[in-house]
Each structure stands twice: as structure tokens, then as C-alpha cells.
N, C-alpha and C positions, 0 to 999 in steps of 0.2 A: 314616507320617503325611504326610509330606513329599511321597513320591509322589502319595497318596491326593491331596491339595488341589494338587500339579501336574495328575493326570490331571483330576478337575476344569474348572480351570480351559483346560484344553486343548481339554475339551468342550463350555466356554461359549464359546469363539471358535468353533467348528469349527458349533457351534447358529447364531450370530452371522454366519457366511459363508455358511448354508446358508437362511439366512430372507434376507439379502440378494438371494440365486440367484433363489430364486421369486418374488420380486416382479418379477421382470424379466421385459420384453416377448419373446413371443415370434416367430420370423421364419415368417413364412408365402410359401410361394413364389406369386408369380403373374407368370407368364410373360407374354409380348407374341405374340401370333398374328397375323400381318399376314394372314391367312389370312382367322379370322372378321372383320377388323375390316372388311376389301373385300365381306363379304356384309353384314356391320349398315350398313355403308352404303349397298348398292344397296336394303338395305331399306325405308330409312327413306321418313317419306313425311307430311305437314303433316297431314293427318286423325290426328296420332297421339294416344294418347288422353291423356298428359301435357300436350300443349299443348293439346286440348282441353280439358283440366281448368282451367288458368292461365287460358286465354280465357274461361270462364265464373266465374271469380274474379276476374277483371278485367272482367266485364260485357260483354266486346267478342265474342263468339260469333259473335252477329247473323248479319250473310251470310256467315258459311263453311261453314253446312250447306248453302248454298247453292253451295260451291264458289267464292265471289268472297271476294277478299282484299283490305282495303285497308293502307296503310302503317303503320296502328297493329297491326294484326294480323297481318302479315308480321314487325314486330319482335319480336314477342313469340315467334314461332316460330324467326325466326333466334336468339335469347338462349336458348333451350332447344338448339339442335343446333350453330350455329356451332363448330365445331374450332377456331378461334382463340381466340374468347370463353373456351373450356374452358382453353386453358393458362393464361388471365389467373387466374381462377379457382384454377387450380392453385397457378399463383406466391402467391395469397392465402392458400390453406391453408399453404403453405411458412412463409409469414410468420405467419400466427397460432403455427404451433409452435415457430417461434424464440423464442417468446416464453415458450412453458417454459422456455426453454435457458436466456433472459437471467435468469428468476426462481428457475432451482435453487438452492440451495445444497451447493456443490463439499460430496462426500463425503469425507470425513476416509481416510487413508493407513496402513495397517497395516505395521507391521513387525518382524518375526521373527526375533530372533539367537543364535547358540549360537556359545560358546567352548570348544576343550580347551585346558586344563591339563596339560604334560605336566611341572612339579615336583608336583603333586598326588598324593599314595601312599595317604592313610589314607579320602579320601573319593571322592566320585566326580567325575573329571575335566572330566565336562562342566559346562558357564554357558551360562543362555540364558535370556533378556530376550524381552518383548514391548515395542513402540512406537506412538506413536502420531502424527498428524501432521494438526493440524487448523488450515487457514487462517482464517482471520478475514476473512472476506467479506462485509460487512457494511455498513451507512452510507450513505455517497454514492459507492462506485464502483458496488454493486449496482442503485445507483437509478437511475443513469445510464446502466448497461448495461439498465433496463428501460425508460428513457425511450426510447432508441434502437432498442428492440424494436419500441415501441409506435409511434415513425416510420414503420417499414420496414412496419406492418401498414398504417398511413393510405397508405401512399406506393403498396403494394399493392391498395387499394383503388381510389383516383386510379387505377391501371393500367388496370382494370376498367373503371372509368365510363367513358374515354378511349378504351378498346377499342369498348364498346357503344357510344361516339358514336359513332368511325370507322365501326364497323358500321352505324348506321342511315344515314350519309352516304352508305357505298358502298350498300346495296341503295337509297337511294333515286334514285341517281343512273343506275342499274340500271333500275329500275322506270320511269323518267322515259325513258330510251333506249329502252326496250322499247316504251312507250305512242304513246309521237311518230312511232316508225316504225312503230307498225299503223296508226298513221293517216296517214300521209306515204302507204303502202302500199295505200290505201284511195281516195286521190287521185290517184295514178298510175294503179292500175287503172283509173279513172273515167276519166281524161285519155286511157289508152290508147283503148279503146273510142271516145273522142269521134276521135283522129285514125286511127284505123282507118274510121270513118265519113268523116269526112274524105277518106281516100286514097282511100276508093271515087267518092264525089263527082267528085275531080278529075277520076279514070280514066274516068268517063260524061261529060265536060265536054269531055277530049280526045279520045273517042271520036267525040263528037259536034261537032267543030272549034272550041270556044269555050274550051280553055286549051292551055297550050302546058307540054311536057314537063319546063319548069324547075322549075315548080307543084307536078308531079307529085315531082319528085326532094326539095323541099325536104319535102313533108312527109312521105313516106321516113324520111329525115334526123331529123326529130323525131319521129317514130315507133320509129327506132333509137336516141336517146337518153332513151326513157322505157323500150325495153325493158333497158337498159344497167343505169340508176337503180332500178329494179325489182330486177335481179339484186344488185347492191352494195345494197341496202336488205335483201335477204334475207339476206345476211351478217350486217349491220347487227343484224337484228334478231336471229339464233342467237345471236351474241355477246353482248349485253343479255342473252338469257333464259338463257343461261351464268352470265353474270355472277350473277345473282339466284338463280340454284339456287348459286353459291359462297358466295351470301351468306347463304342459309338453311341451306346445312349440308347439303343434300339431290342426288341427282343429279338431271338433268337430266328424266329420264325422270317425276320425281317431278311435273311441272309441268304435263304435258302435258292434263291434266284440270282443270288450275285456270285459274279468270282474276284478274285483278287490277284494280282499282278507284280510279279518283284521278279524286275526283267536281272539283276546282275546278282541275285541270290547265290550261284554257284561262282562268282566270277570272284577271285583274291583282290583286293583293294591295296594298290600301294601306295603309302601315305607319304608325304613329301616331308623332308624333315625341318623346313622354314618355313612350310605352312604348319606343322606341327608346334616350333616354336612360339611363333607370334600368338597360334591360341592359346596352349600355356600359358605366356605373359595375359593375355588379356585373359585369362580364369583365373590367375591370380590375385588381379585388381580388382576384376569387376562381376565374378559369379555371382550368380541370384542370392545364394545362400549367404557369401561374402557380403554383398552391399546390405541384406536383410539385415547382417550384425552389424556393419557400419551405419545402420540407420538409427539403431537400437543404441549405437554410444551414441549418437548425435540428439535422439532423444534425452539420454541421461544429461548431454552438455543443460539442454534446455532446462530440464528439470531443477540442475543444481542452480544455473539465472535464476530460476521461479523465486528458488528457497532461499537467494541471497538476497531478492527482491523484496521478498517477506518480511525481512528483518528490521524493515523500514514501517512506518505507517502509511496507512490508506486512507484517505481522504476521504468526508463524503457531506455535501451540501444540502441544505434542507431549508428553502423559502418556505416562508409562510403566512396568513393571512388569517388573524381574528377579529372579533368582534366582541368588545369592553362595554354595556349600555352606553352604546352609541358611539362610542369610541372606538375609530377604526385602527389594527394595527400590524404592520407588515413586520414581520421576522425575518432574522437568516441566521442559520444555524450552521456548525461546522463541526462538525466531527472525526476524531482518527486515533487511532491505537496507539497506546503508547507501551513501546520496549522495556518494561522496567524487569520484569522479573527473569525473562529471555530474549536473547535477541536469536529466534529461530535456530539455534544453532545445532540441535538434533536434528532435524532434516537435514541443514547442511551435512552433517556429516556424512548422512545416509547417503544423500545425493552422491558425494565425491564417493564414497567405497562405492554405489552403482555403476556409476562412470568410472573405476577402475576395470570392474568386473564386465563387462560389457567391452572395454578395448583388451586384456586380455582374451577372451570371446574371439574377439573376430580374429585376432593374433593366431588362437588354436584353430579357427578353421581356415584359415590361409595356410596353415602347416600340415593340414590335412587333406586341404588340395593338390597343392604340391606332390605328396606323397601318394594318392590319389593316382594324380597322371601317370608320375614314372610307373606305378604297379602296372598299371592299365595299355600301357603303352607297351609293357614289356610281354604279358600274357598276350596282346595282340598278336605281337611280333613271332613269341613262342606258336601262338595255333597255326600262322599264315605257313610255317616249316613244318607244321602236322600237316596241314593241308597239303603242302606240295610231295612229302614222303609218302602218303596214303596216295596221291593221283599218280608215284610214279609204278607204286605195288599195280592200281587198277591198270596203268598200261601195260604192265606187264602181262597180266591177268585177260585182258584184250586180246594181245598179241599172243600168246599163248589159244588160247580160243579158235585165234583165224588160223594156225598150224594144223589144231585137230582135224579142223573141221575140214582142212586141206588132204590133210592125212587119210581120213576117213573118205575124200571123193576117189582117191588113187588106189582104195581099198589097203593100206595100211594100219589103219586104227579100226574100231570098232563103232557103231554107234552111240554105245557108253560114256564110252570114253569122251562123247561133246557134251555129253547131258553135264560128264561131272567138272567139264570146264563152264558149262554155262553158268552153274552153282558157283562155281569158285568167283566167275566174277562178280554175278549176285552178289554176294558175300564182300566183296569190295567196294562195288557199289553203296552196299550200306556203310559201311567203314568211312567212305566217302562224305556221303552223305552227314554221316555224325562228326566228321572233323569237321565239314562246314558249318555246321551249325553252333559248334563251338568257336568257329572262328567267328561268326557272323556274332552271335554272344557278346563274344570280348570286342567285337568293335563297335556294337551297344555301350558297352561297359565305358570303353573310351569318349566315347559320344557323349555321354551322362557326365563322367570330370570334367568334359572342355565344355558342356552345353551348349554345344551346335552339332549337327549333321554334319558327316564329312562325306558321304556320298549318298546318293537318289534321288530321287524329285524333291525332295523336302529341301536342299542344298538353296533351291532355285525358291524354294516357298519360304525359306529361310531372309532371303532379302526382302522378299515382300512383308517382313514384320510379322507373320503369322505368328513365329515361337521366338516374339518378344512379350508384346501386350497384346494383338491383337484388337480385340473392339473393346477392349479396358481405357485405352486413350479418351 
């Protein structure tokens, strides 16, 4: 009989450890191929048909059947391929699963004991006990360890949005390098041609004894530093379209059929100064980089609960069930720490000076936003008065232009004389050119302290959540 309800009971444990087994996850191999990973990426390629899907779920399609891309539609393609964006990502799912970790409740402890008896004669010499060992996990360190889960998920999030801004800064900054020298590139070509016409001029003027060889060398001379400018601008511009194929995720080769579109590139942006405001206020409270450190004291808060929670004992129960020759006998056990030698108070400490250091932290970079803005605000301000000083030289340089060349129909001036106004506004032209892009610069630069766009199609992609979270939600 005795047997009979040992074997039994031997069977409900062995049932009990075998239904434990199956519910567990199983390991599945998936190896890393650097192999295919160097062909899916020479594959890839902005017509693909997920981000065409996203593009027509965001309404922005429009001209990329047309092969023209503008900077709301470029983001939305680098957020789908970017290899960066994907580890931020990653780290996000990392952190949702911690969050199982923090909410499990610790599995109880089995334990198995057999004794011989070797004064034992009449019965049989072995004793052998089952145990049990169940912590009590429960209350406010459980809670605690989930509040600190649920941190690490926001904090990973923040990671993401913070990724997707850097990202739309770099390709737009990308995009911006790219645009300015096709047209820098555009104006050189022009310019060249004018002093190519030019040097022939001369060389008929000395041919025929009415300029002297100095004439000829000088403009030589600036003939060979537009072909110079020219070459370093084709650098200029691989590197750009480099850049913007790293910042979609795509290789190079991928681009070679697209164009890209920044319809108010040359256009001065005036900022409103209550819309200005109110963003300020809200980068002060609530920038990615700011809520990061305030997430980081709210973590230390936790931390310091943990270690004042510690200072207590932990509980932990352990039923049990042996067997005495023939005598059956149930236990319960109780166990927990007892405070005598410390009561945790080196972690506390540690805890509270982390928790100092971490709200100082976000202290210094709220004071660094601040100062951030107004710098940012103010060089804005400063290029937007480079930009309009240099456009009123080019109209002068215009209008001058259409005199010669008036000049020159009523037989007044020479024909020279328009070649070297065409140059002069070339010449302005570039001038132009480069103040805008220093203004377009600094209002990057502003955009990056307030973290939001204040003008283009992103303004509009901006409500749609794209450069918050995104598909981090």
C-alpha cells in the first residue's frame, strides 16, 4: 500500500515536471549570412513596394510615380530601410520583453531527499522527502521592478524618436548639399562658357593690336579657377548623394534614377515669434534628450525604493512532504533574512547620490536647451539679413546686366562689356547661392533645439506622428 501511494505520488511530480517541459519555448536556429545580407542590400531600392504602401497610407505618393522625391517622402523611405533606425527598433522590442521578465512570478523550487538508515533491520532503510521552496514575490518590490520595466520601454522609445530625428536632420542636411551644388554646378557651367567666350574675345582684340597679353593671361587665370571649382564641386556633390543613399538605407546606385525636390529652398522662411515661443516652452519641458534624463532620475527614484525595500527581509515558504518508515509527514517551512549586521544602507546611499546626479543631469541639459534656442534663433535671424543683402547686390548685378546689354543693342557699349556683366552676376549668383545655404543651415540648426520642422512637407508629416515614435508604438 505504502508503495502503491509512494509510486503514485512519484508520478504526479514526474506528470508536474513534464507539463512544466512543454510549455517552454522552443530554440530555433537562425543564423547571420553576411553573404545574403550584402545582396538584400544591393537590392534594395525606393520604388519598393512596402514603402509604397506607407506612402499611400500617408497620402504622400504624389510625385514618386513620377520618380521626384521631396523630404517628407524621403523620410518615410529612410524609416522603413535605415539599418540604424532598425537597431533602435530592436533595442525597443528588447525592452518590451523585459517587461515579461519584470512581471513573472519567480517559479517555486523543488527539492528531492533520500536518507539510509543503516540501524534500520525490520523495515526498509531508506527516507525520502519531497520540498518545496516558494518566495513571496509580491507587493511593492514586484511593482517596482515593473515600474522600472515600463522606464526602460519609454526610455527606449525616446531612443527611436531621437534616432528618426537625427535621421531626418542628416538626410536633410544631405539633401540640402546635394541641391545647392547642382545649382552652384549650373552656374559655373554658365560662367564657364561666358569666360571661354570671353578668352576668345580677347585673343581677336590682340590679334588685332587692341589688347595686350596681360588681358589675355588674366582671364586664363579665371577660366582655370572655375575649371578647379567645377571639379571640387563634383566631389562635393558624390559625397552629398553618398550621404543620402546612407541615409535611406539604400546603395548609391539606387538613386541614380530619382530626383529630389525642395520646392522653397531659395525661399527666406519668416518665423512667427508665438509660434516660436510656445516651441521653446515645449523643448524646454519636454525634448527627447530632456524627458531621456528625466526618465533616468525617475529610474534612480525606483532604484533608491528597491534598496530601502531591501533593508527589510524576504520571505519565502517551503511545503513539504516525507516519508518516516511509514510514517507520513507534511512540513512547512519559512524562511527570511535577518538585518543584523546591515540594514542595506550602502546602496541607499549610492541610490540617493545617483538620484542627486541624474536630477542635476537633466537640470544641465534644460539649461542647455535654452541656450541652444536663443544661439540658434539668433544665427538664423543673422543669415536671413545675409540672404537679403547678397539678393539685393544680385539685383543690382541684374539690372546692371539688362543696361549693357541695352547699351550694347544702340551700339553704345561693346560686346565685352555683357560677357563681363554676365560673369559678374554669375558671381552673385554664387554668393547667393552660398548665403542660402547657410541660411537653410541655421534653420536645420533651429529645427534640431525645438525638435520639430518648421517648414516643408515634414510640418504636415510631423502631425501624422512620423518624427515621434513612429511604428515604435
Amino acid at each position: 500500500m505504502i508503495t502503491t501511494k509512494s509510486t503514485v505520488l512519484q508520478l504526479n511530480i514526474l506528470i508536474c515536471l513534464v507539463l512544466g517541459i512543454s510549455g517552454c519555448a522552443r530554440y530555433q536556429v537562425k543564423p547571420l549570412s553576411l553573404t545574403d545580407s550584402v545582396q538584400r542590400f544591393n537590392s534594395r531600392a525606393l520604388n519598393d513596394t512596402q514603402i509604397q504602401q506607407r506612402l499611400e497610407r500617408l497620402h504622400l505618393l504624389g510625385s514618386v510615380n513620377n520618380n521626384r522625391w521631396d523630404r517628407a517622402q524621403l523620410l518615410v523611405a529612410a524609416s522603413e530601410l535605415n539599418p540604424k533606425l532598425m537597431v533602435y527598433m530592436a533595442k525597443l522590442q528588447v525592452a518590451d520583453a523585459a517587461k515579461k521578465t519584470a512581471s513573472a512570478i519567480p517559479n517555486p523550487t523543488l527539492n528531492l531527499g533520500a536518507d539510509y538508515s543503516l540501524s534500520q533491520t525490520n523495515e526498509s532503510p531508506w527516507l525520502w522527502s519531497v520540498s518545496t521552496d516558494w518566495l513571496l514575490d509580491a507587493g511593492l518590490r514586484r511593482q517596482l521592478r515593473m515600474q522600472s520595466a515600463d522606464i526602460s520601454v519609454q526610455s527606449a522609445r525616446l531612443d527611436y524618436a531621437e534616432a528618426l530625428w537625427t535621421l531626418r536632420a542628416d538626410l536633410r542636411a544631405a539633401l540640402l548639399s546635394y541641391l545647392v551644388s547642382v545649382q552652384r554646378g549650373q552656374v559655373l557651367n554658365g560662367m564657364q562658357t561666358y569666360q571661354m567666350q570671353w578668352l576668345e574675345m580677347q585673343r581677336q582684340r590682340i590679334a588685332q593690336g587692341e589688347g595686350m597679353a596681360s588681358d589675355l593671361v588674366q582671364v586664363e587665370l579665371e577660366l582655370a579657377r572655375t575649371h578647379s571649382a567645377l571639379a571640387e564641386l563634383g566631389h562635393v556633390t558624390m559625397q552629398a548623394q553618398a550621404r543620402i543613399a546612407d541615409a535611406l538605407g539604400v546603395p548609391v546606385m539606387a538613386l541614380q534614377s530619382q530626383s529630389f525636390v525642395w520646392e522653397d529652398l531659395l525661399q527666406v522662411t519668416i518665423l512667427n515669434d508665438e509660434q516660436l515661443r510656445q516651441l521653446s516652452d515645449k523643448a524646454l519641458l519636454s525634448r527627447g534628450d530632456l524627458e531621456r534624463a528625466v526618465f533616468e532620475y525617475q529610474r534612480c527614484e525606483l532604484t533608491l525604493q528597491q534598496a530601502v525595500r531591501e533593508q527589510y527581509p524576504q520571505f519565502s515558504i517551503g511545503p513539504g512532504y516525507s516519508w518516516d518508515h511509514g510514517v507520513k509527514k507534511i512540513s512547512v517551512g519559512l524562511s527570511l533574512g535577518l538585518p543584523v549586521f546591515n540594514q542595506n544602507q550602502g546602496p541607499i546611499a549610492e541610490a540617493q547620490a545617483a538620484r542627486e546626479v541624474a536630477g542635476q543631469q537633466a537640470l544641465l541639459i534644460q539649461s542647455q536647451i535654452l541656450n541652444e534656442i536663443d544661439v540658434s534663433r539668433r544665427v538664423y535671424h543673422s543669415s536671413v539679413e545675409m540672404v537679403e543683402a547678397v539678393t539685393e547686390q544680385h539685383d543690382a548685378a541684374e539690372k546692371l546686366l539688362r543696361q549693357v546689354q541695352q547699351a550694347v543693342a544702340v551700339g553704345a557699349a561693346e560686346r565685352i562689356e555683357v560677357i563681363v556683366a554676365q560673369l559678374n552676376l554669375s558671381t552673385q549668383k554664387l554668393a547667393v547661392l552660398d548665403a542660402v545655404e547657410r541660411m537653410q543651415q541655421s534653420l536645420g540648426e533651429l529645427e534640431n533645439t525645438l525638435r520639430t520642422p518648421l517648414t516643408g512637407p515634414e510640418v504636415e508629416l510631423s502631425k501624422q506622428s512620423l518624427l515621434h515614435v513612429s511604428r515604435a508604438h
